[in-house]
C-alpha positions in Angstrom: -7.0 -15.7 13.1 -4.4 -16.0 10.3 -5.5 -13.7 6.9 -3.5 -12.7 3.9 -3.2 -12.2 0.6 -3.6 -15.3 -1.4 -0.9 -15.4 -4.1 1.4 -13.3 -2.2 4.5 -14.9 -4.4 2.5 -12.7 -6.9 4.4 -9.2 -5.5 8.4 -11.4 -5.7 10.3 -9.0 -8.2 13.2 -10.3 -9.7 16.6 -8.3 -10.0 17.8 -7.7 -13.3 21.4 -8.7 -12.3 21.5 -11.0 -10.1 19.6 -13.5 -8.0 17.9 -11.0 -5.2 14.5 -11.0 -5.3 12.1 -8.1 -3.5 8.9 -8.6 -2.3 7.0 -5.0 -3.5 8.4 -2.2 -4.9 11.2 0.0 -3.4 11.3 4.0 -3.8 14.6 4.0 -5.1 14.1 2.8 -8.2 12.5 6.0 -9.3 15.3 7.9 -11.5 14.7 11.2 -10.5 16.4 11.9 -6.6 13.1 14.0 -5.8 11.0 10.9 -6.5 13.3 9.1 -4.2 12.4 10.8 -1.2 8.8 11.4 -1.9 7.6 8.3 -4.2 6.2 5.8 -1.3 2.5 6.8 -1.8 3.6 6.0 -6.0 5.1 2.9 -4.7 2.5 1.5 -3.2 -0.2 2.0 -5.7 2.1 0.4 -8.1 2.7 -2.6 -5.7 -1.3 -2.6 -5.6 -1.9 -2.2 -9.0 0.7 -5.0 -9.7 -1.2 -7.9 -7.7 -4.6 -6.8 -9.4 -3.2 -7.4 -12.1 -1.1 -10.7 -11.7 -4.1 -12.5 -9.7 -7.2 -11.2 -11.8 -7.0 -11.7 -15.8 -9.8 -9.1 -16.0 -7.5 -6.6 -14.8 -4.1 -6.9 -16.3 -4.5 -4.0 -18.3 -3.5 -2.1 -14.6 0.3 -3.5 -15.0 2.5 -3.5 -18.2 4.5 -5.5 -15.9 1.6 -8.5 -15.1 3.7 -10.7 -17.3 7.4 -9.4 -16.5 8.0 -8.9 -13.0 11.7 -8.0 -13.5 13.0 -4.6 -11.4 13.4 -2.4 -14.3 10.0 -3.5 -15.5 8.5 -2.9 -12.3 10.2 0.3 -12.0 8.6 1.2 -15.5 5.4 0.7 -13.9 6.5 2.8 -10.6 6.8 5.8 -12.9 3.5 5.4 -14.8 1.6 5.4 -11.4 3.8 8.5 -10.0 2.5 10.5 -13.1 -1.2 10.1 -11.4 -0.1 9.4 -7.8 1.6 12.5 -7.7 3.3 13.9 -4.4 3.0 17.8 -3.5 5.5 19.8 -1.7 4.5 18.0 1.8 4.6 14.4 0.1 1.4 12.1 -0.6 0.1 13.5 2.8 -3.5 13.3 2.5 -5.6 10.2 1.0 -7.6 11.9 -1.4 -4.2 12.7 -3.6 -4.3 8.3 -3.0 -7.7 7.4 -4.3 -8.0 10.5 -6.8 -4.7 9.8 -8.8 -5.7 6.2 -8.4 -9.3 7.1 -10.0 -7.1 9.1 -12.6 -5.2 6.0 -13.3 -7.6 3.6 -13.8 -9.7 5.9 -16.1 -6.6 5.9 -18.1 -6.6 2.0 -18.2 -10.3 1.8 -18.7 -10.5 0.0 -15.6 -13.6 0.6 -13.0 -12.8 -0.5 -9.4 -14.8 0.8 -6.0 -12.0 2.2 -3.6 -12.6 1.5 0.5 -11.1 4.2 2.6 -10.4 4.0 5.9 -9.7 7.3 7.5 -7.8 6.8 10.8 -7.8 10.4 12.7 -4.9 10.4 15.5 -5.6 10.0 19.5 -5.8 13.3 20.3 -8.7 13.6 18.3 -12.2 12.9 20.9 -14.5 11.1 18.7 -12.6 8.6 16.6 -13.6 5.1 15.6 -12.7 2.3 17.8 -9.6 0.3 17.2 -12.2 -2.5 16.3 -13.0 -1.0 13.5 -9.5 -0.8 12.1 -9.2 -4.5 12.3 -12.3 -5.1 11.1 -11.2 -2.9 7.9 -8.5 -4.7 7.7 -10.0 -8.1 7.6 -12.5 -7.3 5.3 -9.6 -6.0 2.7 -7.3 -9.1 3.1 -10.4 -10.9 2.7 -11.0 -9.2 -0.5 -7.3 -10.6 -2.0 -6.6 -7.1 -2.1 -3.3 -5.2 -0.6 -4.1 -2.5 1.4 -2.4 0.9 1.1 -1.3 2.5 4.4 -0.4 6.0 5.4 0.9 6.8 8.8 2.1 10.3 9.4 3.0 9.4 12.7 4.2 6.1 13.8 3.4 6.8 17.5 5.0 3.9 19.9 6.0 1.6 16.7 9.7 1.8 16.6 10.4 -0.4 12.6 8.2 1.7 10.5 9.0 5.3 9.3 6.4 8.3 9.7 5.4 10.1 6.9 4.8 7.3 5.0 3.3 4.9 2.7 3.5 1.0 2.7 1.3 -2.0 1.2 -0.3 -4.5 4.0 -0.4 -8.3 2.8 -1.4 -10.3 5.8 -2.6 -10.0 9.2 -2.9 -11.6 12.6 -6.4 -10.8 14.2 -7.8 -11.2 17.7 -9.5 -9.7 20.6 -7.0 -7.9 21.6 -4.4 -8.0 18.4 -3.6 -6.8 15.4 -0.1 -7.7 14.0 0.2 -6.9 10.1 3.2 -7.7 7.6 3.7 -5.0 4.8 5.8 -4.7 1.7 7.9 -1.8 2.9 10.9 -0.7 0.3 11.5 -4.0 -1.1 11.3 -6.2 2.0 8.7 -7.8 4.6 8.1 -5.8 7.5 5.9 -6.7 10.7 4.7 -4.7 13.1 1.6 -3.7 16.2 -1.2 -1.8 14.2 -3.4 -2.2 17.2 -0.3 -0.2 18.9 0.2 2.3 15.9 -3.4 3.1 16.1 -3.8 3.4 20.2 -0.4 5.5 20.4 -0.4 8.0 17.1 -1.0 11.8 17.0 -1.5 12.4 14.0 -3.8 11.0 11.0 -3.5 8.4 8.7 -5.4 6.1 6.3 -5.7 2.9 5.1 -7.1 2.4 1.0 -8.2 -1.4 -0.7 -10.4 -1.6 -4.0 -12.6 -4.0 -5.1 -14.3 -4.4 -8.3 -17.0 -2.4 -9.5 
């Protein structure tokens, strides 16, 4: 089965310049170099926080950018979130700095929203939850019209995502035995095997969607 977000066309950001248009934000639009290298987990709340926004009137108060989806708008909007979604000195490594900046953030905004957390603990690990699960987690999010934030420390056998990492999932392929997911990834639509990622990594990761209170 085919599920995805349903106004994806809701995340297309415009350049300021020219004709390009992204699909999410990118990390490099952050003006400081140390939020460059470490401003994915930021990215993707905003991307988050952005669709929310755009798709739910209820909740526009979550982007100053709902109306505006120009870059330097967006990027505006990138910088507000990194002031909550703040990286430490190993990056946004852990997803507790995720959901408790995000709580931070949406007091700010007076905005309540329930956060889901998937916690996916890496194959070494003996008891862990069956890759079932993860697909069933990210059904139910999709399902939701939410983007779902994703952490991978580790990208195991998945050779076009980076470790140590943060991207937005907007729309998956489901089966038995599959599990291929499209993200927003630095500006661009990226594919990839989380049924692979999840047999074949090391090392944890997580996966975040919210819903409203």
């Amino acid at each position: 089965m085919t599920i995805s977000l349903l106004h994806p066309e809701a995340l297309w950001i415009q350049d300021d310049d020219d004709a390009t248009t992204y699909f999410g934000g990118d990390q490099e639009w952050f003006q400081r170099g140390r939020s460059r290298l470490d401003g994915c987990g930021p990215t993707s709340a905003a991307t988050m926080t952005a669709y929310l926004a755009r798709t739910r009137p209820a909740l526009k108060a979550l982007c100053d950018c709902a109306d505006d989806m120009r870059r330097t708008r967006f990027a505006a909007h990138m910088e507000a979130l990194y002031t909550y979604v703040t990286p430490g000195n190993m990056g946004l490594n852990r997803v507790e700095m995720f959901t408790d900046g995000m709580a931070a953030y949406l007091k700010s905004r007076n905005i309540e929203l329930t956060a889901h957390v998937f916690q996916a603990y890496g194959n070494l690990r003996k008891r862990r939850a069956p890759v079932e699960d993860i697909a069933a987690f990210v059904k139910a999010g999709l399902a939701s019209d939410c983007p779902i934030a994703f952490l991978n420390l580790t990208r195991g056998s998945v050779h076009n995502i980076q470790s140590w990492h943060w991207i937005t999932l907007v729309s998956a392929e489901i089966d038995e035995n599959r599990l291929d997911v499209c993200a927003s990834d630095e500006g661009k639509l990226v594919c990839f095997d989380l049924r692979l990622w999840y047999l074949s990594t090391h090392m944890q990761g997580a996966l975040v969607y919210y819903t409203q209170a």
